[in-house]
Backbone and ligand atoms as CSV (ligand in chain L), in Angstrom:
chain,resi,resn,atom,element,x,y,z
A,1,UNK,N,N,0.839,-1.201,0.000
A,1,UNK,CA,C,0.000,0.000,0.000
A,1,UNK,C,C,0.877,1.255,0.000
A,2,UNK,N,N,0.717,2.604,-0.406
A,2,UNK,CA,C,1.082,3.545,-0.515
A,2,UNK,C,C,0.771,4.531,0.568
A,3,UNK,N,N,1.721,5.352,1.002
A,3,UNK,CA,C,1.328,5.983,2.295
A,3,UNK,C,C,1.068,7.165,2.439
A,4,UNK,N,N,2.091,7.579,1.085
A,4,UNK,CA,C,2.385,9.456,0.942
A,4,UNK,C,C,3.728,9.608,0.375
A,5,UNK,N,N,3.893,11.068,0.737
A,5,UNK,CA,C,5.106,11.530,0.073
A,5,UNK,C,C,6.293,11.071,1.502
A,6,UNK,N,N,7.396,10.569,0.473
A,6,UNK,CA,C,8.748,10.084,2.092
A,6,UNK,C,C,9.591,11.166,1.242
A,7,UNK,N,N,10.007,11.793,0.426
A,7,UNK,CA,C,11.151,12.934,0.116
A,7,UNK,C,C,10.640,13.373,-1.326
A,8,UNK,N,N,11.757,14.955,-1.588
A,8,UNK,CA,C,11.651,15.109,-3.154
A,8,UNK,C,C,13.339,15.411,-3.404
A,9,UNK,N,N,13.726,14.768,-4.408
A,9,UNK,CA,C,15.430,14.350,-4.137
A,9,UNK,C,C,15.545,15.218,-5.690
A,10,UNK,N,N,17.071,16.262,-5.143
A,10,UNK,CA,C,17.455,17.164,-5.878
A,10,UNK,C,C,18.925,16.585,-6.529
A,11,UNK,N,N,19.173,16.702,-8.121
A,11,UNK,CA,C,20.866,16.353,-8.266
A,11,UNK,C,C,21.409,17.659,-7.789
A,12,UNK,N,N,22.839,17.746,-7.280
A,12,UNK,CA,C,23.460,19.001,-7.487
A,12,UNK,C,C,24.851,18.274,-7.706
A,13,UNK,N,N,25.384,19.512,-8.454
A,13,UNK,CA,C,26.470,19.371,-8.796
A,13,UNK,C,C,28.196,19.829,-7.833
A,14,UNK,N,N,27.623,20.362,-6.203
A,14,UNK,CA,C,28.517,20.650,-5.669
A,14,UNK,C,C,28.033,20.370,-4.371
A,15,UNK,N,N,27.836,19.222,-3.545
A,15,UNK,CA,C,26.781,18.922,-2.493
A,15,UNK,C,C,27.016,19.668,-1.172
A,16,UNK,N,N,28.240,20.210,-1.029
A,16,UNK,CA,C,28.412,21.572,0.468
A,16,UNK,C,C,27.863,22.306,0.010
A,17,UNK,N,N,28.447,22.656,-1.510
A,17,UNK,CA,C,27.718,24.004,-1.784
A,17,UNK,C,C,26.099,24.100,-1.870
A,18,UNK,N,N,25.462,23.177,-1.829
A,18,UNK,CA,C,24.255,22.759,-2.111
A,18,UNK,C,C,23.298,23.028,-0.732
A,19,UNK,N,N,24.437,21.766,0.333
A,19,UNK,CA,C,23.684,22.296,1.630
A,19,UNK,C,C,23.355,23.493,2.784
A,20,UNK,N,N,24.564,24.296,2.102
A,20,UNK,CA,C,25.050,25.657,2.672
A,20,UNK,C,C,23.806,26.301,1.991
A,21,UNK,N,N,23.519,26.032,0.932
A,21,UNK,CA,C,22.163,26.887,0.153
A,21,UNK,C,C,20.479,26.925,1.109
A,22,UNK,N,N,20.529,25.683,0.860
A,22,UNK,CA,C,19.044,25.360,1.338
A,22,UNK,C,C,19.169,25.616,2.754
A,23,UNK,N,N,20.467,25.439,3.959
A,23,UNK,CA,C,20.392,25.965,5.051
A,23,UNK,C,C,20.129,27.665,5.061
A,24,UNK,N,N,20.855,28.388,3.898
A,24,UNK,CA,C,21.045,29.655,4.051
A,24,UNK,C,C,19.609,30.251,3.687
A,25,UNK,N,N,18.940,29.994,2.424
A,25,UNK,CA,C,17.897,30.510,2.106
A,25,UNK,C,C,16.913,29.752,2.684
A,26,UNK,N,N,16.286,28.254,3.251
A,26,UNK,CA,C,15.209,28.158,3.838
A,26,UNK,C,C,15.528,27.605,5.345
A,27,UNK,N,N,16.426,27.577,5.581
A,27,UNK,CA,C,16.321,27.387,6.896
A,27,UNK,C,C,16.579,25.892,7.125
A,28,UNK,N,N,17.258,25.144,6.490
A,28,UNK,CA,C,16.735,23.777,6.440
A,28,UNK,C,C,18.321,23.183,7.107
A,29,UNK,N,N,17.653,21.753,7.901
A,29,UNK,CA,C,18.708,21.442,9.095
A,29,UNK,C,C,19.529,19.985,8.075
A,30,UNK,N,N,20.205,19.655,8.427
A,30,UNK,CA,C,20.672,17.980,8.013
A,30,UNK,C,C,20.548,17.256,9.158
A,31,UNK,N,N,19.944,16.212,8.419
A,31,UNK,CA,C,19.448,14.869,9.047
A,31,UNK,C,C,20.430,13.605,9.106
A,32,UNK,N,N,20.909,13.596,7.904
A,32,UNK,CA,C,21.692,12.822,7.191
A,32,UNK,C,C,22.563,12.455,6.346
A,33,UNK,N,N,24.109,12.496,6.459
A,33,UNK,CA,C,24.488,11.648,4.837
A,33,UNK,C,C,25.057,10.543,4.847
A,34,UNK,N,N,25.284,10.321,3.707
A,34,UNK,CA,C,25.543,8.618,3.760
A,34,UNK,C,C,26.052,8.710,1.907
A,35,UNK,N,N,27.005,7.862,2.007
A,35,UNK,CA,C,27.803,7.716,0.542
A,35,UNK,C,C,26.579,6.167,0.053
A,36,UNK,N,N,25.636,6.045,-0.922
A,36,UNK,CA,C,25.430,4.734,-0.624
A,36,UNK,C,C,26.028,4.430,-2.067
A,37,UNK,N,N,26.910,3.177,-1.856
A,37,UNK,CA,C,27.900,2.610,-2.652
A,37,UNK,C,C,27.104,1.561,-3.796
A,38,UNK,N,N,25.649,0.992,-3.898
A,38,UNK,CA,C,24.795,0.642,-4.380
A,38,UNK,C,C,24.442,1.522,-5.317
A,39,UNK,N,N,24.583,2.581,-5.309
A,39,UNK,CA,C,23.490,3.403,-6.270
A,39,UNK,C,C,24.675,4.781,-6.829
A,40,UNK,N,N,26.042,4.780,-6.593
A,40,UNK,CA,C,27.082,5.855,-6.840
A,40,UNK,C,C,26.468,7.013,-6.404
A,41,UNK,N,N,26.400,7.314,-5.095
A,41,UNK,CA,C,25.757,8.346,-4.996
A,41,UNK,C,C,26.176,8.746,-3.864
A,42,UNK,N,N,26.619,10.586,-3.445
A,42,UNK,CA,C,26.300,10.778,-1.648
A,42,UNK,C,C,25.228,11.427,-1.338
A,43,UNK,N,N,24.625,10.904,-0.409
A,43,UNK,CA,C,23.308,11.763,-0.126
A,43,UNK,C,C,23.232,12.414,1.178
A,44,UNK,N,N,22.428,13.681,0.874
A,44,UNK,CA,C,22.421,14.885,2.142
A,44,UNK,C,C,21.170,14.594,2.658
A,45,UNK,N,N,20.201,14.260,4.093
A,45,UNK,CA,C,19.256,14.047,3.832
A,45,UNK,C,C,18.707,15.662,5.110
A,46,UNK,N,N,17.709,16.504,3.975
A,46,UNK,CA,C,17.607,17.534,4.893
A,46,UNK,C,C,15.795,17.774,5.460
A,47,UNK,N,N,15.934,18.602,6.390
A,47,UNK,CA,C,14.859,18.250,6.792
A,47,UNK,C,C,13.897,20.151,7.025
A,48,UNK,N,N,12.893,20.026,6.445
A,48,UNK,CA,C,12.315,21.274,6.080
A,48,UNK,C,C,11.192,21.609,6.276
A,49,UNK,N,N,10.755,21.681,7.611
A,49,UNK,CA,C,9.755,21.668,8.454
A,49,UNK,C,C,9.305,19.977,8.216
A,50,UNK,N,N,8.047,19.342,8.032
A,50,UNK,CA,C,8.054,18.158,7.791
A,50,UNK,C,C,8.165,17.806,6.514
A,51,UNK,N,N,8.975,18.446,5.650
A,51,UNK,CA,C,9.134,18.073,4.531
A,51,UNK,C,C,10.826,17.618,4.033
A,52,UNK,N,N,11.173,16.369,3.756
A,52,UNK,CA,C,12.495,15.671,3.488
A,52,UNK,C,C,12.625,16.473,2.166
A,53,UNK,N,N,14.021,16.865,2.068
A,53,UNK,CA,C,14.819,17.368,0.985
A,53,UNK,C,C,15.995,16.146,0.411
A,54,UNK,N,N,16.131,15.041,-0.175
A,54,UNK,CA,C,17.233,14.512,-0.322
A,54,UNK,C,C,18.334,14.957,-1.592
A,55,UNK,N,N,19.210,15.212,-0.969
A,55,UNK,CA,C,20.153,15.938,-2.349
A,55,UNK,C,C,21.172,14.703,-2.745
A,56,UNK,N,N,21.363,14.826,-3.733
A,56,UNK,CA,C,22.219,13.723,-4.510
A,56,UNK,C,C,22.970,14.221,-5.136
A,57,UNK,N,N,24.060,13.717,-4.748
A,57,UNK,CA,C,25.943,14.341,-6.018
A,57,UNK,C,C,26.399,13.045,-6.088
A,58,UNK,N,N,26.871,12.519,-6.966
A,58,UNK,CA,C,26.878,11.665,-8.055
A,58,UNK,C,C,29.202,11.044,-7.439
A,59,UNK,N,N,29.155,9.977,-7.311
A,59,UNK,CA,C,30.288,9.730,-6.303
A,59,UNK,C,C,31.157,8.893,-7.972
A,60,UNK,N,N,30.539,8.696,-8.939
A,60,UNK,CA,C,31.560,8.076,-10.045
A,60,UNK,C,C,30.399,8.645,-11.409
A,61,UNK,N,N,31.681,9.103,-12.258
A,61,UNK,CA,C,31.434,9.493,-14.061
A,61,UNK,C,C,30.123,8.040,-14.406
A,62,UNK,N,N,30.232,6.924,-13.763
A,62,UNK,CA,C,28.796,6.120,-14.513
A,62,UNK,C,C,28.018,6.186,-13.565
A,63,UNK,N,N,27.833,7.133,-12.729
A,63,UNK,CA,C,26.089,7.284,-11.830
A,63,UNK,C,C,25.102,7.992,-12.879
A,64,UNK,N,N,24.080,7.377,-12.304
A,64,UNK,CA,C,22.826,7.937,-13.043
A,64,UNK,C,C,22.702,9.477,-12.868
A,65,UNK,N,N,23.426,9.541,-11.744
A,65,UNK,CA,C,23.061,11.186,-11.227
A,65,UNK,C,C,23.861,11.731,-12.089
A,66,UNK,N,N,25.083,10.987,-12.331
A,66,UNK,CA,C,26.029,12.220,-13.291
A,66,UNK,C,C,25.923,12.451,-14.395
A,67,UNK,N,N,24.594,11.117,-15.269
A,67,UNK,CA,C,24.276,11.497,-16.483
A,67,UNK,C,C,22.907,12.155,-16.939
A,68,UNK,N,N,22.780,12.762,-15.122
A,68,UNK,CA,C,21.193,13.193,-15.388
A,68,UNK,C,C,22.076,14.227,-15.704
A,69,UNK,N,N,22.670,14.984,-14.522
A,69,UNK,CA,C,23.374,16.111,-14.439
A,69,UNK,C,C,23.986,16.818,-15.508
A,70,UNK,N,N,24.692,15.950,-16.354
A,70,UNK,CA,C,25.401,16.110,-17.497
A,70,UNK,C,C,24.037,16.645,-19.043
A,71,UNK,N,N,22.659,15.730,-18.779
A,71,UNK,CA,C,22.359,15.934,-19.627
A,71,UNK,C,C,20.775,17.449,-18.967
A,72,UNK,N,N,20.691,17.210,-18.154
A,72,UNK,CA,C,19.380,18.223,-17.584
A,72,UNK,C,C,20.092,19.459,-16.847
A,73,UNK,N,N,21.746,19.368,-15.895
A,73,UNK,CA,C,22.173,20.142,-15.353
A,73,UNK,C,C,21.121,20.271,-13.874
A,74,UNK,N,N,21.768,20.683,-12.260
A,74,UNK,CA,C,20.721,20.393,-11.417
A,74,UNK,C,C,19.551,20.745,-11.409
A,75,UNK,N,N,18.756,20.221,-10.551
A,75,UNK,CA,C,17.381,20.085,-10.521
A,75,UNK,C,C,16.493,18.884,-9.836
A,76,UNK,N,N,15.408,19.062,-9.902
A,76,UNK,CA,C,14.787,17.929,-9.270
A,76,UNK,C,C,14.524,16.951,-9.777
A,77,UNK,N,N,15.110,15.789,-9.450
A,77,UNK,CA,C,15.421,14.314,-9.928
A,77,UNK,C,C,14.651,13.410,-9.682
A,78,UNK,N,N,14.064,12.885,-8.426
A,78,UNK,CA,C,12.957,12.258,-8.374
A,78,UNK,C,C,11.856,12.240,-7.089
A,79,UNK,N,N,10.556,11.848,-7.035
A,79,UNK,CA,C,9.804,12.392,-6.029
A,79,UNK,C,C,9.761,10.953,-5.505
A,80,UNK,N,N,9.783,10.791,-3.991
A,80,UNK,CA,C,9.916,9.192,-3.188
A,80,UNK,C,C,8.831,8.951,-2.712
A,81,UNK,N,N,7.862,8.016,-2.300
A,81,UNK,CA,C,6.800,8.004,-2.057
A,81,UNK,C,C,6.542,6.840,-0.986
A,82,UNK,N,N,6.626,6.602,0.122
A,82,UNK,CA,C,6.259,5.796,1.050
A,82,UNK,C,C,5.530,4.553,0.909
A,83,UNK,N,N,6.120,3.371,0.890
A,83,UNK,CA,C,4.967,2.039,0.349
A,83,UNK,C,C,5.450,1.251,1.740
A,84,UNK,N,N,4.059,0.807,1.871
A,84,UNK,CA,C,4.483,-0.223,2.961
A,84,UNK,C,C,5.710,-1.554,2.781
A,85,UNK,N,N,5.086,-2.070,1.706
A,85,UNK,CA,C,6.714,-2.924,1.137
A,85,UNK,C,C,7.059,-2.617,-0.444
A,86,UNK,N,N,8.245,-2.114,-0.673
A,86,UNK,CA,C,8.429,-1.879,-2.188
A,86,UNK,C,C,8.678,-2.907,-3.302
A,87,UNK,N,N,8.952,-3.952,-2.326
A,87,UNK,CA,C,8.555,-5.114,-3.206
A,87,UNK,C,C,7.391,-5.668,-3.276
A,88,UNK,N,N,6.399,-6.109,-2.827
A,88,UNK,CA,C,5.341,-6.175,-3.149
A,88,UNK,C,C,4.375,-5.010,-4.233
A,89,UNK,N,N,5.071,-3.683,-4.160
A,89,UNK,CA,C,4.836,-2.984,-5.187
A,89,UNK,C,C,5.301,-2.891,-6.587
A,90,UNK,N,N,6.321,-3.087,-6.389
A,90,UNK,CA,C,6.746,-3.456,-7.719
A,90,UNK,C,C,6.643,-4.492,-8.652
A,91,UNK,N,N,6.048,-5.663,-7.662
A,91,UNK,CA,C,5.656,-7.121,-8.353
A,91,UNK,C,C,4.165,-6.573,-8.610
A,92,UNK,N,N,3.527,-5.988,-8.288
A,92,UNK,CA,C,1.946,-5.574,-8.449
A,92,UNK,C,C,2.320,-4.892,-9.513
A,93,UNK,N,N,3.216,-4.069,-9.746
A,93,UNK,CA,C,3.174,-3.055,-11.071
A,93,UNK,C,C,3.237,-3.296,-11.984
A,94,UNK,N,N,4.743,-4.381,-11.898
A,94,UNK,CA,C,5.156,-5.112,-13.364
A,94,UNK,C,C,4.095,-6.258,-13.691
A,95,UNK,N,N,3.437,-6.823,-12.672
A,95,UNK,CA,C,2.064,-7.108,-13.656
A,95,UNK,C,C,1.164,-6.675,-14.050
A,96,UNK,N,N,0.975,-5.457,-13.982
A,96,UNK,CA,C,-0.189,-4.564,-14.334
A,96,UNK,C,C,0.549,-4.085,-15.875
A,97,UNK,N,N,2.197,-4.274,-15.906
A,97,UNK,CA,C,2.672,-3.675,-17.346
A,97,UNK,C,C,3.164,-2.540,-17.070
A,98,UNK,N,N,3.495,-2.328,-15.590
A,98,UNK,CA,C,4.130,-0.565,-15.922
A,98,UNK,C,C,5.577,-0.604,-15.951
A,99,UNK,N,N,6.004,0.117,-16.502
A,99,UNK,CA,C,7.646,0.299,-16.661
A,99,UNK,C,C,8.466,0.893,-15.907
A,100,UNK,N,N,9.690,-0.468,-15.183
A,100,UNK,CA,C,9.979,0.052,-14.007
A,100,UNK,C,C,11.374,-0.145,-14.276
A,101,UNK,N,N,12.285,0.277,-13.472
A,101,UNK,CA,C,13.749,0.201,-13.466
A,101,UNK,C,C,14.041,-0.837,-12.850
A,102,UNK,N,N,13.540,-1.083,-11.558
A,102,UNK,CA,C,13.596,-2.001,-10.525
A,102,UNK,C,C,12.383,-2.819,-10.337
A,103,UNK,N,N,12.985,-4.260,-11.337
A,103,UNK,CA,C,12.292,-5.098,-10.687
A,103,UNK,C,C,12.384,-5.914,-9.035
A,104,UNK,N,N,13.325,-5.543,-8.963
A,104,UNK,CA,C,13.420,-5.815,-7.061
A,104,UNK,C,C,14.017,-4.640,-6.310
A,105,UNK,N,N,13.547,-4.939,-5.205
A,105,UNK,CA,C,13.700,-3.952,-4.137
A,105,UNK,C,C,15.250,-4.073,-4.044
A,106,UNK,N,N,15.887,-2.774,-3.843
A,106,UNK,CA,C,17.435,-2.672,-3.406
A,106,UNK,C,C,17.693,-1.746,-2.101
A,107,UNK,N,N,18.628,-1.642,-1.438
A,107,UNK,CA,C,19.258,-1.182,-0.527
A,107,UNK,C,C,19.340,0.437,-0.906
A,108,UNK,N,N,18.817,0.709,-0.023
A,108,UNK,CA,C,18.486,2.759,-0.629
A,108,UNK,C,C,19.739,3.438,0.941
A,109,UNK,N,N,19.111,4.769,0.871
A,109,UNK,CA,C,20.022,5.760,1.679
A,109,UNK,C,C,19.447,4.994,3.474
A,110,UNK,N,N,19.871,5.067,4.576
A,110,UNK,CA,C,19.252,4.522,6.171
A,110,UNK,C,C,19.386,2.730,5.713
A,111,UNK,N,N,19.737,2.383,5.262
A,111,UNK,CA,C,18.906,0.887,5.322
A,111,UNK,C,C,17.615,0.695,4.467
A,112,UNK,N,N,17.063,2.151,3.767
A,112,UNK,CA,C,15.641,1.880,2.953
A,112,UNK,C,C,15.907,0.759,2.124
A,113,UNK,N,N,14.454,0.092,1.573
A,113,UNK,CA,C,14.269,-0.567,1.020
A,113,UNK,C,C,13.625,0.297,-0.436
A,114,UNK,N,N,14.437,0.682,-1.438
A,114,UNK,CA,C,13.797,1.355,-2.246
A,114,UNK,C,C,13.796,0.349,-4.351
A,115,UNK,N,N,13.027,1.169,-4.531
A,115,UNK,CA,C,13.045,0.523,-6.125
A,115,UNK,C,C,12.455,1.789,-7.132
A,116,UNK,N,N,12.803,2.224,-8.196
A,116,UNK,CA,C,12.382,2.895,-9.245
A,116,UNK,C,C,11.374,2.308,-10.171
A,117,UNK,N,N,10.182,3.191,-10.419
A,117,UNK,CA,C,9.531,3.117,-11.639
A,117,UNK,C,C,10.209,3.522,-13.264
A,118,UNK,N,N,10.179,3.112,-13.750
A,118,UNK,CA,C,10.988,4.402,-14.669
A,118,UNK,C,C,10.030,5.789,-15.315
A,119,UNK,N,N,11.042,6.441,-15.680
A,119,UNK,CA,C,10.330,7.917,-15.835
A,119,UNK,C,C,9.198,7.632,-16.496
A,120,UNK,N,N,9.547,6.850,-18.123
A,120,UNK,CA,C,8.372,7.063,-19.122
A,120,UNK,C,C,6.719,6.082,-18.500
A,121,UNK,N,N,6.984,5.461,-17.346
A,121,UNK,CA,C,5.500,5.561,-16.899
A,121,UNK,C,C,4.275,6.416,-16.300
A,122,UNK,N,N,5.605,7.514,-15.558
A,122,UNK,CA,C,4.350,8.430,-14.963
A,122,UNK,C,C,5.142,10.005,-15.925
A,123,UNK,N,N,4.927,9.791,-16.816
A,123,UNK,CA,C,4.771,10.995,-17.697
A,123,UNK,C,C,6.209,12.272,-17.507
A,124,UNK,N,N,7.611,12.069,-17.458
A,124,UNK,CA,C,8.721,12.452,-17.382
A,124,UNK,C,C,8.641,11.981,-15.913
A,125,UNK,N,N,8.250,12.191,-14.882
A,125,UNK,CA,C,8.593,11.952,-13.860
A,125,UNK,C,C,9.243,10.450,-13.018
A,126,UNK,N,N,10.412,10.891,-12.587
A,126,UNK,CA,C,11.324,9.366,-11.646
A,126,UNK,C,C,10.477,9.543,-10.770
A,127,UNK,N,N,9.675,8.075,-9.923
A,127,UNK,CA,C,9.498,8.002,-8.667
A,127,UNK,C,C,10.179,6.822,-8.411
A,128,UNK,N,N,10.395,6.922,-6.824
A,128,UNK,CA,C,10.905,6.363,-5.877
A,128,UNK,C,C,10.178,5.789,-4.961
A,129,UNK,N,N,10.163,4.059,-4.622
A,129,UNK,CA,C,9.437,3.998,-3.489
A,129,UNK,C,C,10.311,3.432,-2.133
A,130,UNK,N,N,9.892,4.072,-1.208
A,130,UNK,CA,C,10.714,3.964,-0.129
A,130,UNK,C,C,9.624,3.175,0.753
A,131,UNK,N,N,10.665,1.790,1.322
A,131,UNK,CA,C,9.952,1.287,2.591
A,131,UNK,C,C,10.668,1.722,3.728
A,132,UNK,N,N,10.235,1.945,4.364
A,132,UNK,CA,C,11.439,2.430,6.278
A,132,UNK,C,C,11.203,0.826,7.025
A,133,UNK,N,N,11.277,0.736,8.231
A,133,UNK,CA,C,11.342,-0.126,9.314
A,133,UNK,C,C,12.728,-1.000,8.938
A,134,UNK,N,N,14.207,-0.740,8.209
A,134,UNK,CA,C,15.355,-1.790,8.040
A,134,UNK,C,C,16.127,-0.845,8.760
A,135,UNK,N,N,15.936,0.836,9.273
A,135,UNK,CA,C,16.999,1.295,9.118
A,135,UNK,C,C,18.361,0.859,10.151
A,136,UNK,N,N,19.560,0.972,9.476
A,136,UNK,CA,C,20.544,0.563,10.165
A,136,UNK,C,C,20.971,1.493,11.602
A,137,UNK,N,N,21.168,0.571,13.015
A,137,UNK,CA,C,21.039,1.416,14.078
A,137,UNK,C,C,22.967,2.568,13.684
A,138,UNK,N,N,22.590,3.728,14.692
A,138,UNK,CA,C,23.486,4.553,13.978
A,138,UNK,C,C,24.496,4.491,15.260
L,1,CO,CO,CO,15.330,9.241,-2.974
């Protein structure tokens, strides 16, 4: 089942310089980062009244982030959406026929359990589904 919105995840191309931004102009605290070595990526995870900011800078030339970056320049990359299990969602999807990146659930930023739709199903837009309850104790 689907729960709501869990983040809206930004590429940038300079990730201090990135977090120094969103602290400076909205006020926004860090929660989190974490290099996750699964997906070439470091992630900032910020927090903006109850709304998650996840920023993404791209940790090797073959991340997805660096060929979004390369080809869109920063911006907002994909919206994450809370599922109770993301595998069970994604096996519901790909039989319904929708087009996904991830046919199984993988290891996301905390311990998430996350998986991609791909863009051309929901109309340009990447979503993300995030399960919580794995996260790794800190
Ligand atoms: Co995300």
């Amino acid at each position: 089942m689907i729960r709501g919105l869990d983040h809206l995840a930004i590429a940038v191309s300079n990730l201090d310089e990135a977090v120094t931004l969103w602290q400076t102009v909205l006020g926004a605290t860090v929660v989190h980062r974490e290099v996750v070595v699964e997906q070439k990526v470091e992630v900032v995870m910020l927090k903006l009244g109850d709304l998650k900011i996840e920023l993404l800078w791209p940790t090797s030339a073959d991340s997805g982030v660096s060929k979004f970056l390369a080809s869109r320049g920063p911006g907002l990359h994909h919206i994450a959406i809370q599922a109770d299990s993301t595998q069970a969602e994604l096996s519901r999807l790909s039989d319904a026929g929708v087009r996904l990146i991830d046919l199984h659930a993988r290891v996301g930023a905390e311990g998430t359990h996350v998986g991609f739709l791909h863009p051309k199903a929901l109309e340009g837009v990447l979503v993300e589904l995030v399960e919580h309850g794995h996260e790794r104790s800190r």
